[in-house]
N, C-alpha and C positions, 0 to 999 in steps of 0.2 A: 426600285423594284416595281413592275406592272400589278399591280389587282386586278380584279373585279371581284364584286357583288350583287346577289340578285337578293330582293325582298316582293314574296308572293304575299296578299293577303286578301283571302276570300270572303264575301259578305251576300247576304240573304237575296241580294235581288242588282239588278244592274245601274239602276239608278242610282243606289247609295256608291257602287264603285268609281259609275263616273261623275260624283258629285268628290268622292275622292281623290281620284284624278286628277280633276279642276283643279282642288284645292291645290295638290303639289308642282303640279307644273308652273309654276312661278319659281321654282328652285330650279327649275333647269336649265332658266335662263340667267343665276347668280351665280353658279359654279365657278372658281379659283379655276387659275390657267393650270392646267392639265387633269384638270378634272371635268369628265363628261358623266352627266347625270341625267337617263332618260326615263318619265314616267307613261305609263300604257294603262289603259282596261280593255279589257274584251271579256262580254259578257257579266259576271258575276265577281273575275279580278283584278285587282288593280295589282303592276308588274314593274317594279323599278331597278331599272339594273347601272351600276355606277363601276365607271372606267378610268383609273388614274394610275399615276406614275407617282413614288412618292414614300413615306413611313406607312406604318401599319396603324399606327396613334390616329395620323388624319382621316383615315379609312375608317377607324370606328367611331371616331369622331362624327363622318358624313353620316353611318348608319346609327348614330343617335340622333342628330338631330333630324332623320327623316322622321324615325319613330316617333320622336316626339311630336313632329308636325303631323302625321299618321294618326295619333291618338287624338290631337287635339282637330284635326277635321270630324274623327270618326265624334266625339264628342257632341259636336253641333247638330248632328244627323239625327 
């Protein structure tokens, strides 16, 4: 089955988005074969939208562990 998901999350100023950014784009370039995982900011958000073929388990799986990568950049900040 095709997915996708998008994950928006807005923060006070654009520096912290694309210090967030930063941080996840190193997953983009780990993603399993048929999984495409793209991280963006513009301005104040940071925009990750993830494209795969596959169960719904590894789909929530992906959007856990963004989160949690997500929290723990937004942590350092």
């Amino acid at each position: 089955m095709r997915m996708r998901a998008r994950v928006t999350c807005v923060y006070g100023d654009g520096s912290s988005a694309r210090a967030v950014a930063a941080a996840l784009c190193p997953d983009n370039f780990q993603a399993p074969k048929g999984v495409q995982i793209l991280t963006a900011w513009h301005d104040n958000r940071v925009s990750t939208d993830i494209k795969m073929d596959g169960k719904i388990e590894t789909l929530l799986a992906t959007l856990d562990d963004l989160l949690a990568c997500t929290s723990t950049a937004e942590s350092v900040l």
